[in-house]
C-alpha positions, -999 to +999 in steps of 0.1 A: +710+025+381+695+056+367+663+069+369+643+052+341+656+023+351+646+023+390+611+035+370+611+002+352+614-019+382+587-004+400+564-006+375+575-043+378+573-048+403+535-030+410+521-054+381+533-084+397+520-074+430+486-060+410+484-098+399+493-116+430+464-096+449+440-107+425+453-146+421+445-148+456+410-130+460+393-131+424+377-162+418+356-150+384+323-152+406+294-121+412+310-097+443+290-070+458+295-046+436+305-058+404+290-091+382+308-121+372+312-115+336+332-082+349+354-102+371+362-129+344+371-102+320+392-083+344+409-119+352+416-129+318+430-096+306+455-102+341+464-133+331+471-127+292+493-099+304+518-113+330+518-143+313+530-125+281+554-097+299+565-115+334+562-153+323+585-160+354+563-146+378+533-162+361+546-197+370+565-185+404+529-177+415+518-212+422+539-215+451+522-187+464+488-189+486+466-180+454+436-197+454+428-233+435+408-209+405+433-191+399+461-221+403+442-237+378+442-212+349+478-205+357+484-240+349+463-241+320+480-213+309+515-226+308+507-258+295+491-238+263+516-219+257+545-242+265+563-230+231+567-195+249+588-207+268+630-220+271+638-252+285+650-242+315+615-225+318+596-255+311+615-280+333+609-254+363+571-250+349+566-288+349+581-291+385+557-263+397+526-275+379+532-312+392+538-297+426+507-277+429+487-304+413+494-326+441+476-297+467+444-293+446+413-312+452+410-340+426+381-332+416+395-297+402+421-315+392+399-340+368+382-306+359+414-289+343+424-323+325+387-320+310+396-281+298+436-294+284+412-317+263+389-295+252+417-272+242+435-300+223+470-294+248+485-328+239+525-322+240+544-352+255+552-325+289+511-323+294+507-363+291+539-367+312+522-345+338+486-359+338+500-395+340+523-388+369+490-374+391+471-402+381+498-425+390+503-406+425+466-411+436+463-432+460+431-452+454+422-450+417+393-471+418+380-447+442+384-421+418+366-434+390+338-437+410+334-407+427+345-382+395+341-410+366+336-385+339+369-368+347+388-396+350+375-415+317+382-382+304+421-382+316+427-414+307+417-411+267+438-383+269+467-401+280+459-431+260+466-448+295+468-485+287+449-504+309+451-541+300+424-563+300+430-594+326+435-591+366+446-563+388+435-528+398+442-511+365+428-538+342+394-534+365+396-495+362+396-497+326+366-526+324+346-500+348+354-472+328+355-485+288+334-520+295+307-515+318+290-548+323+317-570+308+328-582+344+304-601+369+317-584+401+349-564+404+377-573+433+378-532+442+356-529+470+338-497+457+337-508+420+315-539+429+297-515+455+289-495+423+277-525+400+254-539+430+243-504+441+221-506+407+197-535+421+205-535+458+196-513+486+221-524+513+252-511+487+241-476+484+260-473+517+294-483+509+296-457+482+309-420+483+285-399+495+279-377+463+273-406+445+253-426+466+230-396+468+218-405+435+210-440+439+192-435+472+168-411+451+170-439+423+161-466+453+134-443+469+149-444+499+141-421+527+162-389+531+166-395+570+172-434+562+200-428+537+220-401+559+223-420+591+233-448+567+260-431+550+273-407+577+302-429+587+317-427+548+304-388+542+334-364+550+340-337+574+322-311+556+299-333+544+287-343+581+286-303+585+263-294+557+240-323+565+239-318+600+209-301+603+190-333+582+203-354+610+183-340+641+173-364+659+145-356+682+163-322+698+201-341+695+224-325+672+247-352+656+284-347+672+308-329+652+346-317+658+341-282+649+378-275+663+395-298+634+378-276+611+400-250+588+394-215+605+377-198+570+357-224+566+347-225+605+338-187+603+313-194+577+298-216+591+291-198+624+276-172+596+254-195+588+236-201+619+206-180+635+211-155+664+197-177+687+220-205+676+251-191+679+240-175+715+228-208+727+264-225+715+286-200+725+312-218+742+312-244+717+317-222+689+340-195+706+360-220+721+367-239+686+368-202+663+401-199+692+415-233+689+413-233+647+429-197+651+456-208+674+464-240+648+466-214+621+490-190+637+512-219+646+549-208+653+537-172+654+514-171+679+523-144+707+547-131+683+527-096+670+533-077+704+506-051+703+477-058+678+449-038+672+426-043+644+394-029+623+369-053+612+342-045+585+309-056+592+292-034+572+266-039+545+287-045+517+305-075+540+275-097+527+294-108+494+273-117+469+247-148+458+282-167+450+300-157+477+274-152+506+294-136+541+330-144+527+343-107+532+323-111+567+337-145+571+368-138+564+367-102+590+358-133+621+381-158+611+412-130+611+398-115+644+404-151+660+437-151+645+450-120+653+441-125+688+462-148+692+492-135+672+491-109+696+508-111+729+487-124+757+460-099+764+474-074+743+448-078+712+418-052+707+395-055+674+372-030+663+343-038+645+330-010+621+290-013+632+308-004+669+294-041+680+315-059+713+308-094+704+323-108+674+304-140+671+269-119+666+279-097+635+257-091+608+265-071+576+250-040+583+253+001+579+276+019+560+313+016+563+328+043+591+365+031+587+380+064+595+364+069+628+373+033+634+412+037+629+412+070+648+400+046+681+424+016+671+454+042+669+446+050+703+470+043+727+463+010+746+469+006+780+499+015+797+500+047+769+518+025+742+507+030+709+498-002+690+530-026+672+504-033+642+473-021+629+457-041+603+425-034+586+404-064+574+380-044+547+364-040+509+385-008+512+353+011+504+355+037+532+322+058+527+310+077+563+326+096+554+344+094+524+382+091+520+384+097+556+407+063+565+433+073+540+437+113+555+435+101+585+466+070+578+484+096+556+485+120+582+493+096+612+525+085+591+537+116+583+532+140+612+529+115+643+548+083+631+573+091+608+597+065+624+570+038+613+567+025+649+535+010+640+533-011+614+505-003+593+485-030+568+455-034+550+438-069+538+408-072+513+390-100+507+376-085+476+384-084+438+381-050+420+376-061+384+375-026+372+403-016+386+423-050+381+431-052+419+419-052+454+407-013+467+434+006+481+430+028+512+461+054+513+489+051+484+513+044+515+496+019+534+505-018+523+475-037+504+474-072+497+444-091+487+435-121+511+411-152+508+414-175+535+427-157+572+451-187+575+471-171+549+471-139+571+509-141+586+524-145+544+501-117+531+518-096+555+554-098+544+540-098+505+526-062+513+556-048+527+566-048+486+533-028+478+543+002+502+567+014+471+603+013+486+614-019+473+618-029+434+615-059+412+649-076+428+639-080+463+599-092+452+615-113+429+645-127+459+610-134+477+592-152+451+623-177+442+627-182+477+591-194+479+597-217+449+622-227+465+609-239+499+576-253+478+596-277+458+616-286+482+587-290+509+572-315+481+607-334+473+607-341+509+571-354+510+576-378+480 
């Protein structure tokens, strides 16, 4: 291969990776340091561009751990521009888009059928596609209840027949096209919705988001309604009314430890000082069983692990995205702990705080001086298996000193690479179309949810600039590969 071609691939193979790290972090919302109408702009400039120059890679990213924004204009994407593309291309596309469908909330779902509408996408693949989900859901009465609009929506689109007479579909389509038309419906929920309109004792039975609404309609008392309807609200649900549901000085019960680990850590944020002191053990103890869940097969596996966490100001996140960099620092300080060997974890938070579940966002961001302490040697005079930095990247007390100090560690004291070296970022960079980079050879990838923390490590191995576009793109077919295959197992 000669030179301009090894060139070629690595620029390849940098603009997939430059688009990967922003399908997992960017989500087109206000960060920290940069508004939303700069992060949509950034994004859709991103997407235009791989979708045009690497249209493989565009559609190989939805089996990666991108995030459901990002899933969704990929798809959107595709199905526009299906004309772009071979047959071979769109069969694969369609297998993709129907698989990653299936993993989205519905309610995103009924969203992007609502956008394919308004962008008049009606090709036989796209109604194909929409029918299928609709077909797969498993209650679709429950559906057109809860997100009416996008279903009605959906079904026009499709021109999904829907007979009048008996059975679930015919009662569907007299709840969505003939309200009224039917004196009581056989679905449970459907005749739950027609009574909830005169009777008070119904509002219950529906989901909660919409029985909100009639329970204002009703003038029903706020306390009243949410004891009612706790035994149909969700998990989360339960969570963000929880603090409506004090009774006297007894907090409802709540499983905390089924609770994804992200979403866990935020919500630990969210609680006072005093809070979070007073429930320590229950807190603690369910942050280190959702971590342990998360590492699965491997936990233990990380020998030596020594981390630095940034609490610092900028750690906030934005109106949009309050704590999520913060968040996502606690929840990956859980999970490294128990990647590591047994007693062999140390995290270092950059504030120089001991106790992880009272972080704040505060102070600047010293992340030099806090890789100089992780790269000390632990006990026993062993240097550290892996360092990973959870951070914006904005190292600024003082400046630029975490990359010297990295680039200097590599080349004069570790050459051999016998610790392994990675950075994570839980925030977009719309103006410089990526997540902020450290050191040009330490491994960047951009990260949204700590679960995802294990994968994001072996995608930044590519970004360290010794591989090319054959082994990133060996990587991404063999994640198609296990993704459609996970999902022909599951059907």
């Amino acid at each position: 291969m000669n030179t301009s071609e090894t060139l070629a691939d690595l620029v390849a193979a940098e603009d997939v990776l430059l688009f990967v790290n922003a399908a997992i972090t960017a989500t087109g919302q206000r960060e920290f340091r940069s508004d939303a109408v700069g992060q949509q702009l950034s994004l859709d400039f991103l997407h235009a561009y791989v979708r045009v120059n690497y249209r493989r890679v565009y559609a190989s990213s939805l089996a990666l751990d991108i995030n459901d924004h990002n899933a969704v204009r990929i798809v959107l994407g595709l199905l526009e521009t299906s004309g772009e593309a071979s047959a071979e291309e769109r069969r694969t596309e369609g297998r993709l888009i129907a698989a990653r469908l299936a993993l989205l909330p519905p309610q995103r779902v009924y969203r992007l059928f609502g956008e394919v509408r308004r962008a008049g996408i009606n090709n036989r693949r796209t109604r194909a596609i929409m029918r299928d989900w609709l077909a797969a859901r498993p209650d679709l009465g429950h559906d057109a209840v809860k997100y009416r609009g996008g279903v009605k929506t959906a079904a026009r689109h499709i021109h999904l027949r829907c007979p009048e007479g008996a059975g679930p579909l015919a009662e569907v389509g007299a709840f969505l096209f003939r309200p009224g038309r039917l004196p009581r419906y056989e679905h449970r929920l459907l005749d739950a919705w027609r009574r909830a309109h005169y009777e008070q004792g119904a509002v219950a039975e529906l989901p909660f988001t919409v029985a909100e609404g009639f329970a204002v309609r009703h003038g029903m008392k706020r306390e009243v309604f949410l004891k009612r309807a706790a035994p149909r609200m969700t998990r989360l649900e339960r969570l963000r009314t929880q603090e409506q549901r004090v009774v006297g000085d007894r907090r409802p019960e709540i499983d905390l430890t089924v609770m994804p680990l992200t979403r866990l850590a935020l919500y630990v944020l969210s609680l006072p000082f005093e809070q979070r002191a007073a429930r320590r053990t229950e807190l603690t103890g369910a942050l280190r069983t959702a971590a342990r869940r998360a590492a699965g097969g491997h936990a233990g596996s990380w020998g030596r692990v020594h981390a630095v966490l940034d609490d610092s100001f900028s750690s906030s996140g934005s109106g949009q995205k309050r704590r999520r960099p913060l968040a996502v620092a606690l929840a990956c300080h859980h999970l490294l702990e128990a990647l590591a060997a047994p007693g062999a974890y140390r995290g270092l938070w950059t504030s120089g705080r001991g106790d992880a579940l009272l972080v704040r966002p505060w102070g600047p961001t010293p992340l030099g001086m806090r890789v100089l302490d992780a790269l000390e040697p632990g006990p026993g005079g062993a240097a550290p298996d892996r360092l990973v930095i959870v951070s914006d990247g904005w190292d600024n007390a003082p400046a630029g000193l975490a990359g010297e100090v990295l680039r200097v560690w590599r080349k004069r004291l570790d050459p051999g690479r016998r610790t392994a070296v990675v950075h994570v970022n839980p925030v977009y960079d719309a103006d410089g179309f990526d997540v902020r980079r450290l050191a040009a050879g330490v491994p960047t990838a951009g990260i949204r949810d700590a679960e995802d923390l294990p994968a994001l490590v072996e995608i930044a191995r590519f970004a360290e600039g010794r591989t090319g576009a054959a082994e990133l793109h060996a990587y991404l077919d063999r994640r198609v590969a296990l993704f459609l295959g996970e999902k022909e197992t599951v059907s």
